[in-house]
C-alpha positions as CSV (number, residue, x, y, z in Angstrom):
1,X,-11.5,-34.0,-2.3
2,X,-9.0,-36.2,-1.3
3,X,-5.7,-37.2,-3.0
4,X,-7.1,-40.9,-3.8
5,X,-10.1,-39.8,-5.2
6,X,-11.3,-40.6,-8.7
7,X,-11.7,-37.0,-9.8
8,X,-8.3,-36.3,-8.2
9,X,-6.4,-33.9,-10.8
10,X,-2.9,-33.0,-10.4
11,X,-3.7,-30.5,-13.5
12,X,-5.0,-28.0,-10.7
13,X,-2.9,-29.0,-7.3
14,X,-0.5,-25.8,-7.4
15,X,-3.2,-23.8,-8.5
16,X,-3.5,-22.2,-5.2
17,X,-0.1,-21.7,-4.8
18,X,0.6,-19.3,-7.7
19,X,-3.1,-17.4,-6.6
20,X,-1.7,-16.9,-3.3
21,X,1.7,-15.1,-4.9
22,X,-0.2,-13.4,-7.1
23,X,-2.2,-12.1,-4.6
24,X,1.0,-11.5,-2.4
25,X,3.4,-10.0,-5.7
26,X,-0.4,-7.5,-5.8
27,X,-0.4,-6.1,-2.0
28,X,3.2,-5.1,-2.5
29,X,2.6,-3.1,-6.0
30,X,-0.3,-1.5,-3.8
31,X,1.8,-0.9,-0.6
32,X,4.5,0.3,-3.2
33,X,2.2,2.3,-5.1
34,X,0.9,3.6,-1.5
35,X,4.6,4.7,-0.1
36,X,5.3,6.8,-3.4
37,X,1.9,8.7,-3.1
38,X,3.2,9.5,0.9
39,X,6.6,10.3,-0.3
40,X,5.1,12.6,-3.3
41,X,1.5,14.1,-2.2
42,X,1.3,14.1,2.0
43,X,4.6,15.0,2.9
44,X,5.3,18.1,1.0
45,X,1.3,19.2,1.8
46,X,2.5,18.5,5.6
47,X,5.4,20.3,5.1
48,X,4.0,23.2,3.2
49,X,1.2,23.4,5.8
50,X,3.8,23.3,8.9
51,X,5.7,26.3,7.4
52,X,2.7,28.1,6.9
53,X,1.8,27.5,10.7
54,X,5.3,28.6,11.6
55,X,5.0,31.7,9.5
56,X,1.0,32.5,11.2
57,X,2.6,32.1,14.7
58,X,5.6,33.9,14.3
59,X,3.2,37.1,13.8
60,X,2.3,39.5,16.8
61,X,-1.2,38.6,17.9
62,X,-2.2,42.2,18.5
63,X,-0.1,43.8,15.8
């Protein structure tokens, strides 16, 4: 619908402007939200897991 149409509102014209940041405000909370469970869940389970892997190397194969 064009701007000189009859059943042209500027009610709605920003509409898609505040959708769009809302959107934009959401995928950062998520990527946010994402970064802590990294920083709090997979890097101490990697870390735990590569000392463990040290520790089983570090042994004599053959006793």
């Amino acid at each position: 619908m064009g701007y000189g149409d009859e059943n042209w509102s500027d009610s709605a014209h920003h509409d898609f402007q505040y959708q769009v940041q809302d959107y934009a405000v959401s995928l950062q909370e998520l990527q946010d939200h994402f970064k802590e469970w990294i920083r709090e869940e997979v890097y101490p389970t990697i870390d735990s897991l590569s000392s463990s892997v040290a520790k089983f190397f570090d042994k004599p194969i053959l006793g």
